[in-house]
N, C-alpha and C positions, 0 to 999 in steps of 0.2 A: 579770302577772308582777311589777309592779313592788309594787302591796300584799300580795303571799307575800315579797317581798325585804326591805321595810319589815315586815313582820308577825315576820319570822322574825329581822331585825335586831334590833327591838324586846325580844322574846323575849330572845334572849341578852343583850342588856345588861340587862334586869331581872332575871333568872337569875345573872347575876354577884355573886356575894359579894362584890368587888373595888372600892372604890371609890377613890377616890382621894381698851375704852372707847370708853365709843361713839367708833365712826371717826374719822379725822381726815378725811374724806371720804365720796364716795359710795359704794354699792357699784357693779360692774360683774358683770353676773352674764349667764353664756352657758349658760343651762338648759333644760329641756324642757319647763318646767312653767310655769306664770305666777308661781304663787309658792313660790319657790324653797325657803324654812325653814318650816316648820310644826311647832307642839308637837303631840305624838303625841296626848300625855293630853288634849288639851283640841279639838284639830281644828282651830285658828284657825293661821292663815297668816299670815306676814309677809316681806317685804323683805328684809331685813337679820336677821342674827342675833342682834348687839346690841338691837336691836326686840324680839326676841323671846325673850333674857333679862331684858329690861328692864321685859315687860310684866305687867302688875300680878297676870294668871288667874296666871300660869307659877309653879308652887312650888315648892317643893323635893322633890323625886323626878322629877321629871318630865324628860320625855324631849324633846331640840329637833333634830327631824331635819333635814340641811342638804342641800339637793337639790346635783347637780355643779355648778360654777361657780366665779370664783373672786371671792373677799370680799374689799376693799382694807378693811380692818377692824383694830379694834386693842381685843379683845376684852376686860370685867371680867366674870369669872365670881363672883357674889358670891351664888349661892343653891346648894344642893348638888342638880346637874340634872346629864344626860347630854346631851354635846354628840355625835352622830356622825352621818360625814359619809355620802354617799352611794358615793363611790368614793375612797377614799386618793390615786388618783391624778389625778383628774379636780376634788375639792376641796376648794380652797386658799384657805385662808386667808393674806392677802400682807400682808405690815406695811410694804412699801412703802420702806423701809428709814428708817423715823420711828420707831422704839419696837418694844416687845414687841408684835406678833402675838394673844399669847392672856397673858394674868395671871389666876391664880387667887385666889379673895379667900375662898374656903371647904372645908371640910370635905367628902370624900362629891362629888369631881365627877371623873364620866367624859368624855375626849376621845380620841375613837377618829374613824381612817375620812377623816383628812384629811391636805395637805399644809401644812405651815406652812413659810412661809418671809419671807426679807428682814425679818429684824428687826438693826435697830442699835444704838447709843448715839446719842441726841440730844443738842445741845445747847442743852438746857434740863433745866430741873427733873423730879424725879418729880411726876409726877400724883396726886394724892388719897390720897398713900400709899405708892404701886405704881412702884418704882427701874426704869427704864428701863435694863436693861445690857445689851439685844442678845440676851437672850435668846428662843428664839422660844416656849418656853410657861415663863413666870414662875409656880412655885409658892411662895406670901405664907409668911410664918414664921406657925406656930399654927395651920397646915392640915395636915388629916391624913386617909388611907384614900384619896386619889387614884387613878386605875386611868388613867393615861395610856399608850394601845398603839395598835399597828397605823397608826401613822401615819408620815409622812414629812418630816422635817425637813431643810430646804435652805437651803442659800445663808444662813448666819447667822453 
């Protein structure tokens, strides 16, 4: 059941016209699977999500599916890939209340399928570019065709 749910997810975000940092910590991940993110396209597994935009196969089109769990993470979207989660409700993406949650740094990126929450103002500086305002998914100026939906923003 569960590769007809991923097969059929997959499907529709690539059928979609629509398109739209590494942690400050671990991840804590309560899943059913050993590894929790895996890229579609390529079939390698990772940890952390960050890990698995960060990883060198992962290109641009490509698909990083997020088993349920929830990710103390503080996401750079910097290649134009699909992020979706496995249940909108079940996960979550948690900024911990340290920063943005999710910032996007590219052109061409889908995030569906999750809950984002606890993002703040820090005090300190923006990171590498990316202003820190509390937002829980920062889209960067000079990005464009984003398809941010079906997800759940909380506590921000």
């Amino acid at each position: 059941m569960f590769n007809k749910f991923v097969f059929g997810l997959s499907w529709l975000v690539l059928l979609s016209s629509c398109f739209v940092h590494s942690g400050f910590g671990g991840v804590v991940v309560r899943a059913s699977h050993d590894s929790p993110v895996r890229n579609l396209d390529t079939g390698l597994e990772y940890t952390t999500i960050q890990e698995a935009i960060d990883a060198p196969e992962t290109l641009d089109g490509h698909t990083i599916f997020v088993g349920e769990g929830t990710y103390y993470e503080h996401l750079v979207v910097n290649k134009s890939l699909s992020l979706v989660g496995e249940n909108m409700s079940t996960t979550v993406i948690d900024g911990n209340y340290t920063g943005n949650p999710v910032a996007i740094g590219a052109s061409h990126v889908n995030v569906t399928g999750f809950t984002v929450q606890k993002a703040t103002y820090p005090s300190f500086p923006p990171y590498m570019g990316y202003p820190f305002y509390g937002y829980a998914i920062y889209v960067g100026e000079g990005t464009a065709y984003s398809n941010i939906s079906h997800n759940i923003i909380a506590d921000n």
